[in-house]
C-alpha positions in Angstrom: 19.1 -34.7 -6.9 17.3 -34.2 -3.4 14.4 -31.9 -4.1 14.9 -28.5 -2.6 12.0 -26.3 -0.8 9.7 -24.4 -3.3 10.6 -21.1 -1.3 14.5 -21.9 -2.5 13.6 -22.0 -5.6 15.1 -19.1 -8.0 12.4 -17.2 -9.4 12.4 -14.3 -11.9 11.4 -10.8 -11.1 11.8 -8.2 -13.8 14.8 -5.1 -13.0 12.5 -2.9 -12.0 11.0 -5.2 -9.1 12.8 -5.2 -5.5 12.8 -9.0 -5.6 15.8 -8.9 -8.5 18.3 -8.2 -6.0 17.5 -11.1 -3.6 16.9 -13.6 -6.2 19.8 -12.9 -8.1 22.0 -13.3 -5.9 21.1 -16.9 -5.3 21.4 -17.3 -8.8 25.4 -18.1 -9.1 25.0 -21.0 -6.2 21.7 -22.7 -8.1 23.7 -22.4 -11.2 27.0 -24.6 -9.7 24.3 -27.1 -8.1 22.4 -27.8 -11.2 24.8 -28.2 -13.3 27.5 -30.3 -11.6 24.2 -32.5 -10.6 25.3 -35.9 -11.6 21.8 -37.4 -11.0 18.8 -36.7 -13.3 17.5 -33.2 -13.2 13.6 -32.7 -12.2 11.1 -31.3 -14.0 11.1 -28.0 -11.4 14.9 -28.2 -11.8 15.0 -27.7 -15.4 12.6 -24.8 -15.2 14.4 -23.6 -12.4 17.3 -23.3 -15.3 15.0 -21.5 -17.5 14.1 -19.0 -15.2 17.8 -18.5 -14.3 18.7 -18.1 -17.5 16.4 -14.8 -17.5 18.5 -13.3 -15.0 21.7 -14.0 -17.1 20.2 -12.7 -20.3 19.7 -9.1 -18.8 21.6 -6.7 -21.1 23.8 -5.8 -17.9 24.8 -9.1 -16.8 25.6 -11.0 -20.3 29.0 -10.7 -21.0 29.5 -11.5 -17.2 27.6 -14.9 -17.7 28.2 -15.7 -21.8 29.1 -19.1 -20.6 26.7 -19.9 -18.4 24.0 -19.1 -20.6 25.6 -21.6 -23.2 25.6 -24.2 -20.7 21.8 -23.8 -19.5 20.8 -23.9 -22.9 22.8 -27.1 -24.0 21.7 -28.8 -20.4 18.1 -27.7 -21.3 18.1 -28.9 -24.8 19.1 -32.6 -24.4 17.0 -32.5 -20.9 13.9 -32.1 -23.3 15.0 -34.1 -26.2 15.6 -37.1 -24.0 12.0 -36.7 -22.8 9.7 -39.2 -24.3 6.3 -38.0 -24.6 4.7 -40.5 -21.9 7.1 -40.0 -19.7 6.9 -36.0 -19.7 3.2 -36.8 -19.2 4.3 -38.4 -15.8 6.6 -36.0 -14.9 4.0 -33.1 -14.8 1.6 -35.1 -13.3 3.8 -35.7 -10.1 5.5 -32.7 -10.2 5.6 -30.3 -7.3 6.5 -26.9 -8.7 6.0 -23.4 -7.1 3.1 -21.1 -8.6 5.7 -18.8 -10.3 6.8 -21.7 -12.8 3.6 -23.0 -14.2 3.2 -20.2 -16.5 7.0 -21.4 -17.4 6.1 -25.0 -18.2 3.0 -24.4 -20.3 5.0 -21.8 -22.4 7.0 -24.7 -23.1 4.5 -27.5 -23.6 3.3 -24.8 -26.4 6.2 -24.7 -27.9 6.8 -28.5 -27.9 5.6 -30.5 -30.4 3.4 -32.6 -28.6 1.0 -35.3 -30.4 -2.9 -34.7 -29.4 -3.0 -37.5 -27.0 -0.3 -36.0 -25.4 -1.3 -32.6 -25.0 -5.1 -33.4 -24.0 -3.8 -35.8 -21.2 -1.7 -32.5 -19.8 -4.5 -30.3 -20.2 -7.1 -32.6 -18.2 -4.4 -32.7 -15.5 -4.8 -29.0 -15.0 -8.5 -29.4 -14.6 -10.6 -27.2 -11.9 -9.3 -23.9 -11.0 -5.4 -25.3 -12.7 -6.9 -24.4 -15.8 -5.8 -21.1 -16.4 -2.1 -21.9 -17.2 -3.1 -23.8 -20.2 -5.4 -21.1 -21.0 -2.7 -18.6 -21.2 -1.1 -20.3 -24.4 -2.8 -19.4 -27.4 -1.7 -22.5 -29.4 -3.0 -24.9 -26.8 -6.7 -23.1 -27.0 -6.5 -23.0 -30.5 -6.0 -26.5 -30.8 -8.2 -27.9 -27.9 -10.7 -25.3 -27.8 -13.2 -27.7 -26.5 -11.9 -29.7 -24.3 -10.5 -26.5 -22.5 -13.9 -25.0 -22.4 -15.5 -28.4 -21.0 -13.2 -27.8 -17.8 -13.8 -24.7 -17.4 -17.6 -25.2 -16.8 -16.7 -27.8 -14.7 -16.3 -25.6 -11.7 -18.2 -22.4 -10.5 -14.7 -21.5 -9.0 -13.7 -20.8 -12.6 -16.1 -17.5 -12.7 -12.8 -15.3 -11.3 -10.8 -16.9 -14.3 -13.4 -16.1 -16.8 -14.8 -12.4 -15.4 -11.7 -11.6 -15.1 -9.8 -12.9 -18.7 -8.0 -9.5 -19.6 -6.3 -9.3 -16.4 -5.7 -12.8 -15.9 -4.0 -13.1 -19.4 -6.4 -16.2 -20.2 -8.0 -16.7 -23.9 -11.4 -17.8 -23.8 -11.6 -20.9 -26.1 -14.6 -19.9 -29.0 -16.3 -22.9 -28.1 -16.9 -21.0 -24.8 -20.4 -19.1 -26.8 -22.4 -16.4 -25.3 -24.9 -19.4 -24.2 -22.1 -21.5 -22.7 -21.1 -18.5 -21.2 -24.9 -17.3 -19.9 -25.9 -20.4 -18.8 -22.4 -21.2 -16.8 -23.3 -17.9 -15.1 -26.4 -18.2 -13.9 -25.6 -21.5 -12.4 -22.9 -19.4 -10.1 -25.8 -16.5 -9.4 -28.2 -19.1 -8.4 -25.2 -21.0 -6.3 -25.2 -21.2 -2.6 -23.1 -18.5 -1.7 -22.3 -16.3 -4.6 -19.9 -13.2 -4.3 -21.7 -10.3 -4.4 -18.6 -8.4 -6.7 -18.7 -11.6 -9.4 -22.2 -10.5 -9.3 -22.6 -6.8 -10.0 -19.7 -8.1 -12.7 -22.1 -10.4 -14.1 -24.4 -8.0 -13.9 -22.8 -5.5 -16.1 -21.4 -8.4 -18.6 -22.1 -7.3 -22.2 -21.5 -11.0 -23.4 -24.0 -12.5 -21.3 -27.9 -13.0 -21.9 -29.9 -10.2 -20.9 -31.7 -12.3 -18.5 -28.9 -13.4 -16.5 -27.7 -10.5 -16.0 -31.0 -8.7 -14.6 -31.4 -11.9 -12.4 -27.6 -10.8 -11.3 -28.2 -7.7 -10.6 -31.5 -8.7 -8.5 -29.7 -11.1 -6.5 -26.4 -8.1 -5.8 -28.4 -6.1 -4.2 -30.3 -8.4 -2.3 -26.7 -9.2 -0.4 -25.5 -5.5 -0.7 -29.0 -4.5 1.6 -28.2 -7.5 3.8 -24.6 -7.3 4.4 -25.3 -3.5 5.2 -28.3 -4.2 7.2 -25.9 -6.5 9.3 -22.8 -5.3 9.4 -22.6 -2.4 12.4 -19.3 -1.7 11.4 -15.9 -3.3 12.1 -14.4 -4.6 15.6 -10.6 -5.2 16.2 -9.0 -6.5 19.4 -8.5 -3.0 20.4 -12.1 -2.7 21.2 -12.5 0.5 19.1 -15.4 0.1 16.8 -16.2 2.0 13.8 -19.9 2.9 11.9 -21.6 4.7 9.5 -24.8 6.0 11.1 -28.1 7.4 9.3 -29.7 8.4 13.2 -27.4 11.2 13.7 -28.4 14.9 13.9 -27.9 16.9 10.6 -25.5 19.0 12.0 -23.3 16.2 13.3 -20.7 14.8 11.5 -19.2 12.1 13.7 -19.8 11.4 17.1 -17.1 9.7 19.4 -18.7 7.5 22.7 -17.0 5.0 25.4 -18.9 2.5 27.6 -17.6 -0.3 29.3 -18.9 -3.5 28.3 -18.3 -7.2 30.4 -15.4 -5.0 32.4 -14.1 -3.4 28.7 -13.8 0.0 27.6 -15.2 -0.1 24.2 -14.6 3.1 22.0 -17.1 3.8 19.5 -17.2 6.2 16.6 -19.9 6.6 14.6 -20.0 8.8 11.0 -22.8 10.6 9.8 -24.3 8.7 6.7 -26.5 11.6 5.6 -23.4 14.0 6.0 -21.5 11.2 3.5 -24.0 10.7 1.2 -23.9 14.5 0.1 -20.1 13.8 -0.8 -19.9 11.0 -3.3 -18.6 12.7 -6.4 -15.0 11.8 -7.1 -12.8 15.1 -5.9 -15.0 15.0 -2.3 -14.6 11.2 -1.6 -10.6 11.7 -1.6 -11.1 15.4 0.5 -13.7 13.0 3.4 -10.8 11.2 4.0 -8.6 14.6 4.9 -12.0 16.3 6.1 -14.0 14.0 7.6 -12.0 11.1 8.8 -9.2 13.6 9.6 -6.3 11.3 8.1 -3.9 14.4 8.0 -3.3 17.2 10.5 -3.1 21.4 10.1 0.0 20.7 8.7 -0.7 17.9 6.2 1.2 15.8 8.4 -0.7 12.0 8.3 -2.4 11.9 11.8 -1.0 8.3 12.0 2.8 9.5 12.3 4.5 8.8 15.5 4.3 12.0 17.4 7.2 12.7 19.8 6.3 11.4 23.4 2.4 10.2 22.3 1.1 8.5 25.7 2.8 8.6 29.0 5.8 7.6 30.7 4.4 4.4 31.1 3.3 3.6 27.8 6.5 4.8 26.5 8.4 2.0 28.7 6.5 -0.6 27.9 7.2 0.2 24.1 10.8 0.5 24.3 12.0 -1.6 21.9 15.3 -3.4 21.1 17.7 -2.1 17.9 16.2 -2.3 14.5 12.6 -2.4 15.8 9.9 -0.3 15.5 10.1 1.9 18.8 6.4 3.1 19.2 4.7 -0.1 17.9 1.7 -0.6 20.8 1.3 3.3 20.3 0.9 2.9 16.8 -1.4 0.4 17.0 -3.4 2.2 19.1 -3.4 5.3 17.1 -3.8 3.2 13.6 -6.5 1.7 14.3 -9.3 4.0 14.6 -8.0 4.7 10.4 -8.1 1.1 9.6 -11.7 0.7 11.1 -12.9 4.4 9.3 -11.1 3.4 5.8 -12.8 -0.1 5.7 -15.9 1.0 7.1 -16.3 3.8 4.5 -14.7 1.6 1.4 -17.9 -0.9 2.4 -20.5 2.3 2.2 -19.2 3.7 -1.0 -19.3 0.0 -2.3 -22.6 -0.4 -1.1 -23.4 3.2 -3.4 -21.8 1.2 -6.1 -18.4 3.1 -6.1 -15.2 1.8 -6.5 -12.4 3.7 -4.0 -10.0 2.0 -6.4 -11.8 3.7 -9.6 -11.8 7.2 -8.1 -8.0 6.4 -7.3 -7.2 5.9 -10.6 -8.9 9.0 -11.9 -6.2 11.1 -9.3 -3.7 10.2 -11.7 -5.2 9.8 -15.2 -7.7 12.8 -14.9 -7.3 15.1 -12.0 -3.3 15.5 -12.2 -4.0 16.6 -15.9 -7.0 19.2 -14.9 -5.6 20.4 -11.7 -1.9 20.6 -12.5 -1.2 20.0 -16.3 0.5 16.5 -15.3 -0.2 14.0 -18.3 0.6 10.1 -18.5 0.7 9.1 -15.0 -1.6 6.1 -14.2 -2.3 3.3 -12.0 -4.4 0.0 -12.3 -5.9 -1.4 -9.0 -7.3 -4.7 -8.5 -10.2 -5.5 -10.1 -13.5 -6.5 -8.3 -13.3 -10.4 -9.2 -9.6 -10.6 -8.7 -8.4 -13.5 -5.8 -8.0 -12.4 -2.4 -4.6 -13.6 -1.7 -3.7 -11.8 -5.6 -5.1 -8.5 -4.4 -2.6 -6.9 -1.9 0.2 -8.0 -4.1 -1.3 -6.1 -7.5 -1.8 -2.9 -4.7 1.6 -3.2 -3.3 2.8 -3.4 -7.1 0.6 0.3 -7.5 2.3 1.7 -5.0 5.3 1.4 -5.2 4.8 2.5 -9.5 3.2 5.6 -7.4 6.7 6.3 -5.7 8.9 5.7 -9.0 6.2 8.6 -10.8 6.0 10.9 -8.4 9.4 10.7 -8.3 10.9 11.0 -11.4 8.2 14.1 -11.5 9.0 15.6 -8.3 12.7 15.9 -10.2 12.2 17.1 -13.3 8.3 17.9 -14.6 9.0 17.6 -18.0 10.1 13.4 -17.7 10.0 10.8 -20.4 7.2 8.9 -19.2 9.0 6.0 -20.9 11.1 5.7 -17.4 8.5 5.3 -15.3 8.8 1.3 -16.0 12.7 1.5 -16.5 13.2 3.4 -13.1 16.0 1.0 -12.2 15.4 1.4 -8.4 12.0 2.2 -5.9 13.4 4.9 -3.8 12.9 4.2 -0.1 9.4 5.7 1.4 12.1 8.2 3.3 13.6 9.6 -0.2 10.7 10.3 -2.3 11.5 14.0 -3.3 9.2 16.6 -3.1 8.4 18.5 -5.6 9.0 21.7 -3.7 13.0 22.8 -3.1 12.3 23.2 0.7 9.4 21.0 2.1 10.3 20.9 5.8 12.8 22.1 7.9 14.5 20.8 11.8 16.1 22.5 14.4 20.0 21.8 14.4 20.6 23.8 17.0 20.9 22.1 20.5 20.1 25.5 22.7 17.0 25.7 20.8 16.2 21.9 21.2 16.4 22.5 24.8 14.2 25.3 24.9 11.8 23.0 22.9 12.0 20.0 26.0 11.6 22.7 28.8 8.1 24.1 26.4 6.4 20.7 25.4 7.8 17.9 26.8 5.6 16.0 30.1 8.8 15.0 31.3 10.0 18.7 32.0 9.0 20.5 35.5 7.4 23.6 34.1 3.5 24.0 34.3 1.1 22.1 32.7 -3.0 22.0 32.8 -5.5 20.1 31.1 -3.6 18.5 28.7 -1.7 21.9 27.3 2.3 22.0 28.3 4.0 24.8 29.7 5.0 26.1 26.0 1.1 26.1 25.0 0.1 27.8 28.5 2.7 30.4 27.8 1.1 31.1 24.2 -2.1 31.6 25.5 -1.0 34.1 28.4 -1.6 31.7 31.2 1.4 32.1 33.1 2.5 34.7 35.7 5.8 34.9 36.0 4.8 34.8 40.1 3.3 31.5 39.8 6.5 29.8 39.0 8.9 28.3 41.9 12.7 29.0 42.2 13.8 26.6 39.9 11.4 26.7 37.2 12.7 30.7 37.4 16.1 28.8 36.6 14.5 28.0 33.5 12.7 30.9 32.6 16.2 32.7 32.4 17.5 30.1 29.5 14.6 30.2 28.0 15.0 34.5 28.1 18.5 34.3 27.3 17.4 32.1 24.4 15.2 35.1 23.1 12.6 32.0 23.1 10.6 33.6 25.9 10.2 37.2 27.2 8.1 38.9 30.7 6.6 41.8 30.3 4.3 43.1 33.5 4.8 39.7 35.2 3.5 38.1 32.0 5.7 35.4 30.3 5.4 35.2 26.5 7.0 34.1 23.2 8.9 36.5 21.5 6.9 36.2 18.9 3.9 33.6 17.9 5.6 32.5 15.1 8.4 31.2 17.1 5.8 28.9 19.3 4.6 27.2 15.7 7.9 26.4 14.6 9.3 25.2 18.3 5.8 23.4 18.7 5.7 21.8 14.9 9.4 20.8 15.7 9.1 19.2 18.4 5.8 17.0 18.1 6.5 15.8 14.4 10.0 16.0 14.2 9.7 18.7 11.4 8.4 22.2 10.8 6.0 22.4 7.4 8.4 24.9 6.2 6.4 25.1 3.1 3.6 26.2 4.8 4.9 28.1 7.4 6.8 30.5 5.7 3.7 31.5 4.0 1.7 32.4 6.8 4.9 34.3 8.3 5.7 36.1 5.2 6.6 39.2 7.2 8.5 37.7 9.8 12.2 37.0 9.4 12.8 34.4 11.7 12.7 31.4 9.4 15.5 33.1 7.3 17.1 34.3 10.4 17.6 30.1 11.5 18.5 29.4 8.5 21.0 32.2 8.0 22.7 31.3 11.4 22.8 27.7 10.6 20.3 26.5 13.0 18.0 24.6 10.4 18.0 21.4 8.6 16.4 22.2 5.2 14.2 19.2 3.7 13.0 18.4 0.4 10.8 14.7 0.9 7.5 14.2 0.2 7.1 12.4 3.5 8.5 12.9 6.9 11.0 10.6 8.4 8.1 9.9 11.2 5.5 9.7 7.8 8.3 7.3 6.2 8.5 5.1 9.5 5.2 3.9 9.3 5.3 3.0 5.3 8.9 1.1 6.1 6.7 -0.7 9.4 3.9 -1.8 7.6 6.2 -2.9 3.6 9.8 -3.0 4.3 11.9 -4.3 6.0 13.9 -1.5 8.0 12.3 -2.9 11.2 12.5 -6.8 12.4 9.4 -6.3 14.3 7.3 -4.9 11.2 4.8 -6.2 9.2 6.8 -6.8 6.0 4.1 -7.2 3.8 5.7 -6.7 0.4 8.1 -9.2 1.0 5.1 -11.3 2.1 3.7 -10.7 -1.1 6.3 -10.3 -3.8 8.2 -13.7 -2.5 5.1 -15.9 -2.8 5.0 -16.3 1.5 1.7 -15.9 1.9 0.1 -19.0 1.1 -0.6 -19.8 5.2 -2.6 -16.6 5.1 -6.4 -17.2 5.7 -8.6 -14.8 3.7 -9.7 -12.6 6.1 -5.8 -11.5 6.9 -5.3 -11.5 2.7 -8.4 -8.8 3.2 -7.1 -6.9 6.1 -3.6 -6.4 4.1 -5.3 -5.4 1.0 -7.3 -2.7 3.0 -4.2 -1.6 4.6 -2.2 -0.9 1.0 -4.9 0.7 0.0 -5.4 2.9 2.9 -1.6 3.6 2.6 -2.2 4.2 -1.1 -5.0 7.0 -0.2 -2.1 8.1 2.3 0.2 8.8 -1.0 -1.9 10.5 -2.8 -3.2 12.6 -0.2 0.8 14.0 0.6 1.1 14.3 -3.3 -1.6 16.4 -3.9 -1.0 18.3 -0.9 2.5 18.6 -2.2 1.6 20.0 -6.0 -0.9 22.2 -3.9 2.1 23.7 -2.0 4.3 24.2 -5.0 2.2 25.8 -7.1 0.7 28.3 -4.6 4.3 29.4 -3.5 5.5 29.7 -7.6 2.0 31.6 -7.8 3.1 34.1 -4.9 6.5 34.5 -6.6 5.4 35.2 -9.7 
């Protein structure tokens, strides 16, 4: 049988996982190739089988596939019986399977029974960093303890595999002793170029000798002082840098400077490490990134949602994009990235304090959902420090999206079986995550009104505009004379009067009312009005029930905006051909081209996007609570 590419191969994903779909549906093809193969089936063939024959076992799909199953299994059954023990020695040894099935064959190899010469020449093929597949079987540790232990010291590469056991699934082999174990270490903290997070892990390892880890500990935060001592902060291509500064004034919190460098405008933004340093406990780290690096407008709208006509005419031309792409990409870009550099750069400082952002996330949803909000038994489990590069954005990607099936299962109905959380049979889409208010936002419907909006706001309209504000926010701030407008801006004037958007009084032109100007303005720059928030403010004002009465609003109940939603679906799905697509990346095992610095980059980014999420829902539970408070 010709051998087919890894990245055809079928590979399981649970229900709940957005690879079941795909992978499922190349499963009825595989099936009719396999087995009407005439020639010998492979080693990655037969497992291939195997891992088909999870998909067909689902309670759903069973009856459907009652046959196939039988057939798998008999095909499966003489494959391995006909096997002598040599010659499956050979055919692991040469085989070429994908990452997904070696945890597959050595399940198997446990369960075979496999004379010792046998099973020690398949474990020494797995030797250097290989070896934690046959560490995963508890019957192959058991039996060759030593030997397993032997190649695992072989390699200082192994200290991820060891540090990290409990996540990794492995089984530490008892020959692997506290000495073994102490001296194996402080061969990697005296090595060339430890890592300075296998380090402080070292460091804080129970099972090791207290001498190694005090000589750990010594040697972490010798790098931490030098990496920070270094590192000025972070530069990307759009020449915007970001640092964390200890020289500026007190009273400073950030400060924001351009200079043109070798013919470049470079953009620099420096944070106030003094200011930072007064705000490490838990609760304050999550409001810095709200507070001081200003993630989220007024409105607890994330600052990095596409704002209606952001940059000018020309910028907007040159990002015109085709169907199905992202329309504002170069904009977004431009706006991102300023958050990218500010999240990385303060994840390296409060690392440097010896806090983990991914700890404090984790507390959101065990501890401070339960204090702030009585919300019990909704958790997360991040990446841990010593966990592989290329491993990390997938285990974050995997976080957020269990974010999205909580919050939404809560968002509908507060008193949930937590129980579902794992059986949620679908991820909604980042666009129909409910909030847990009945109205969250609202939009204009009405088409007079989204005129009126254009004329007010838009840098395409002929009205007046100074210094940045628009006609609308020149109107608001009484800087228009009805005298200072030319004949056919008057034109306008009269819709906008007949509107009852805009009134004159004594040659003065004004909004009928200032709550009027927030909701036109809100509508048109993000697309939505923050209903929620609004209608407080305007308690005593009728006008929101008066739109809604006359049919003029859309009423929305999402926990992000559709703009909010865009830039998830750019940066994970795959709702855009031009966008980044990184869960796919992940979740489909395409990332193996990657170099680490790019495996880095997408793991900051998921877990800037995961800082994102739990900003909007705690904003959200905020919201609710405070309007059933005023009710009540």
């Amino acid at each position: 049988m010709a051998q087919t590419k890894k990245r055809d191969r079928v590979i399981y994903y649970s229900e709940n996982d957005f690879g079941f779909g795909p992978e499922y549906s190349k499963v009825n093809k595989r099936i009719s190739d396999l087995l009407a193969e005439k020639y010998k089936l492979t080693l990655a063939d037969v497992i291939e089988l195997i891992e088909i024959k999870k998909y067909l076992n689902n309670p759903h799909l069973i009856q459907k596939h009652t046959e196939s199953v039988e057939k798998i299994n008999t095909v499966i059954g003489k494959w391995f019986s006909k096997i002598e023990d040599k010659q499956f020695v050979d055919y692991v040894r040469t085989a070429d399977l994908p990452i997904e099935y070696e945890d597959v064959l050595w399940e198997r190899i446990a369960s075979q029974r496999l004379n010792d010469q046998v099973l020690s020449s398949l474990i020494q093929i797995y030797s250097g960093t290989r070896i934690l597949f046959p560490l995963r079987q508890a019957r192959v540790v058991k039996r060759f303890g030593k030997l397993c232990c032997d190649i695992l010291v072989q390699t200082l590469d192994n200290i991820s595999i060891i540090l990290n056991s409990d996540s990794n699934r492995v089984i530490l082999p008892t020959e692997f002793t506290v000495s073994v174990r102490s001296s194996f270490f402080m061969q990697y903290v005296q090595s060339d170029n430890p890592n300075p997070n296998y380090l402080e892990m070292i460091a804080l390892d129970r099972l090791t000798s207290q001498e190694t880890r005090i000589i750990a500990k010594t040697e972490y935060q010798k790098l931490i002082a030098k990496h920070f001592a270094e590192n000025n902060g972070s530069t990307f291509q759009s020449e915007t840098r970001v640092l964390i500064d200890s020289l500026l004034a007190d009273d400073v919190d950030f400060e924001v400077s351009s200079k043109t460098i070798n013919n470049v405008l470079v953009s620099t933004i420096k944070y106030n490490e003094r200011v930072l340093d007064d705000l490490i406990d838990w609760p304050t780290i999550l409001n810095n990134f709200i507070y001081e690096f200003g993630m989220v407008d007024d409105y607890g709208i994330l600052s990095v949602a596409p704002r209606t006509e952001q940059g000018g005419i020309f910028e907007r031309l040159f990002n015109k994009k085709a169907d199905g792409q992202f329309q504002s990409e170069r904009t977004l870009h431009t706006v991102i990235t300023p958050f990218e550099l500010s999240f990385i750069a303060y994840y390296r400082f409060l690392q440097a304090k010896g806090i983990r952002l991914e700890s404090v996330l984790e507390w959101f949803f065990d501890k401070y959902l339960d204090r702030s909000f009585g919300i019990r038994g909704l958790n997360i489990k991040l990446p841990q420090r010593g966990d592989r590069d290329e491993i990390k954005p997938l285990l974050a990607m995997t976080q957020l999206h269990r974010i999205i099936r909580m919050y939404s299962l809560l968002a509908l109905d507060f008193n949930f079986d937590r129980r579902l959380i794992d059986n949620f049979s679908s991820t909604p889409r980042f666009s129909q995550i409910p909030s847990a208010m009945e109205i969250k936002y609202a939009s204009i419907s009405d088409k007079i009104l989204k005129n009126a909006e254009f004329y007010l706001f838009s840098d395409q309209a002929a009205m007046p505009s100074d210094d940045g504000l628009r006609f609308g926010d020149l109107v608001a701030n009484n800087k228009v004379p009805r005298d200072s407008l030319l004949d056919f801006q008057i034109k306008v004037l009269g819709q906008l009067e007949q509107a009852d958007v805009l009134s004159c009084e004594e040659n003065q032109i004004k909004f009928q009312s200032g709550e009027l100007y927030a909701i036109l303005r809100a509508d048109f720059q993000n697309g939505v009005i923050p209903y929620s928030r609004i209608i407080s403010r305007i308690k005593k004002h009728p006008i929101l029930d008066n739109l809604k009465s006359e049919g003029k609003l859309n009423l929305i109940s999402t926990l992000l905006t559709d703009k909010e939603a865009s830039v998830f679906d750019y940066y994970f799905s795959d709702v855009y051909s031009n966008g980044k697509g990184l869960r796919n990346i992940y979740a489909h095992g395409a990332f193996s081209g990657l170099k680490k610095e790019e495996h880095v980059g997408n793991y900051m980014i998921t877990l800037m996007f995961i800082v994102f999420l739990v900003i909007k829902i705690n904003d959200d539970l905020d919201e609710q609570s405070r309007l059933q408070n005023n009710l009540e």
